[in-house]
Steps between C-alpha positions, in 0.01 A plus 500: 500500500425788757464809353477863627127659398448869543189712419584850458167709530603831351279796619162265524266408788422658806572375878184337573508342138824370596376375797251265324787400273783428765231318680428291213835446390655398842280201541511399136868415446509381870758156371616656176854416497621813324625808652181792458540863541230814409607853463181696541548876542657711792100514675450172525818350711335519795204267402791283326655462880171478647379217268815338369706561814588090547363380210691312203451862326805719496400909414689779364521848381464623171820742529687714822676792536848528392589691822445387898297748580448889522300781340349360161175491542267238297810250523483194695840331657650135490485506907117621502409185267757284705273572840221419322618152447550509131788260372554624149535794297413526065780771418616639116136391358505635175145697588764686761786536241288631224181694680694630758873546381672251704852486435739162524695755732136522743430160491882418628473693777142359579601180476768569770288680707220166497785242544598740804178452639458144512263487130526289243472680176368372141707717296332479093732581189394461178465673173282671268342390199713748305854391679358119427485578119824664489679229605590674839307313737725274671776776521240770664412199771845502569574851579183452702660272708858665531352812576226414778696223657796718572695498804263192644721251661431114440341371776237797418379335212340216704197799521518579184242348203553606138182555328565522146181702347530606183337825442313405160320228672356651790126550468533443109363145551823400308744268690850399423548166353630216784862538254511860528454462857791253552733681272430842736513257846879369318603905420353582874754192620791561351484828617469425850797300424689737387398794774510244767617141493374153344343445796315794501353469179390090574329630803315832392136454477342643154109541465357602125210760504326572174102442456480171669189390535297195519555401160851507486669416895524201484736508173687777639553376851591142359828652360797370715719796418281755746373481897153609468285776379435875552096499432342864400125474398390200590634468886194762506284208436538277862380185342747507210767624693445193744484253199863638387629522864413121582577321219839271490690602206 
């Protein structure tokens, strides 16, 4: 089954680093039949176009702006990334909500402003390890959802890809299990359904993030119940990034 494999790069590498690596990459999972995107930082779109620019390698940003355009300096808009041929946009990562005080209110209005502008945007939810162990987590991914998918029509969640990442697994090395997984992908569903339409929910494409690595994908990505895989630490590593990205799950 085709799946959707993203490598989100965080604040690592530098352009010429990337270079090597987009270089690398591009020719590597030349017949993969899965869909592969990177999300190096802000610097480095330009190599991305220069290198990946009509390859079988989709790029995107690591977050946008909230607003068109205007005078806040240091932040970087949804049309700027959009000229620079990226296709998707990682919005509400928990590193954003937590480090930098992003609210469910922010990453609504973000998410309109990158549908606005032609990006697809990997929107993450999940929980904490202390919401887990209170028994909250599957009604805290659902507030998630009502709140940052608010006032999107439909048809708008053709760009839209859930990543469900929950908090207490990112960077810990610890992973959910593949039934914790498809009991979150069911909650994430349903409430699709229940914002949107049957349809909607059947259709929406939902990646798991959470320490995946090479000891672990294949288990992971094997479960029917999600599209793919959003891949922190080790899409840093080309050659295991490849092995993920091309195999047939």
């Amino acid at each position: 089954m085709k799946k959707l494999i993203i490598g989100n790069f965080k604040m690592n590498t530098t352009p010429s680093e990337f270079k090597s690596y987009a270089m690398t990459l591009a020719t590597k999972v030349k017949g993969a039949k899965n869909t592969v995107v990177v999300c190096p930082p802000f610097t480095h779109l330009s190599v991305a176009r220069e290198i990946l620019g009509g390859s079988k390698v989709f790029y995107g940003a690591q977050n946008i702006s909230a607003e068109e355009n205007g005078a806040f300096t240091g932040e970087i808009s949804a049309k700027m990334i959009k000229d620079l041929g990226a296709t998707y946009v990682i919005l509400g990562h928990s590193e954003r909500r937590g480090q930098f005080k992003e609210n469910d209110k922010l990453v609504n209005k973000k998410i309109k402003t990158a549908l606005a502008n032609g990006l697809k945007v990997i929107l993450c939810v999940g929980e904490s390890l202390q919401t887990r162990e209170s028994k909250q987590a599957q009604n805290f991914v659902r507030k998630q959802l009502d709140d940052d998918l608010k006032g999107i029509y439909e048809n708008e969640l053709e760009s839209v890809v859930i990543a469900y990442e929950p908090i207490w697994a990112i960077g810990t090395g610890k992973t959910a299990t593949n039934s914790d997984i498809t009991k979150m992908a069911e909650i994430i569903r349903k409430e699709i359904e229940l914002q949107f339409s049957p349809k909607a929910a059947q259709n929406i494409t939902i990646v798991y993030g959470g320490s995946i690595g090479l000891k672990n994908y294949k288990k992971i990505l094997s479960n029917a119940a999600i599209n793919g895989a959003l891949i922190g630490g080790t899409s840093l590593d080309v050659d295991a990034f490849t092995l993920i990205a091309r195999e047939n799950y």
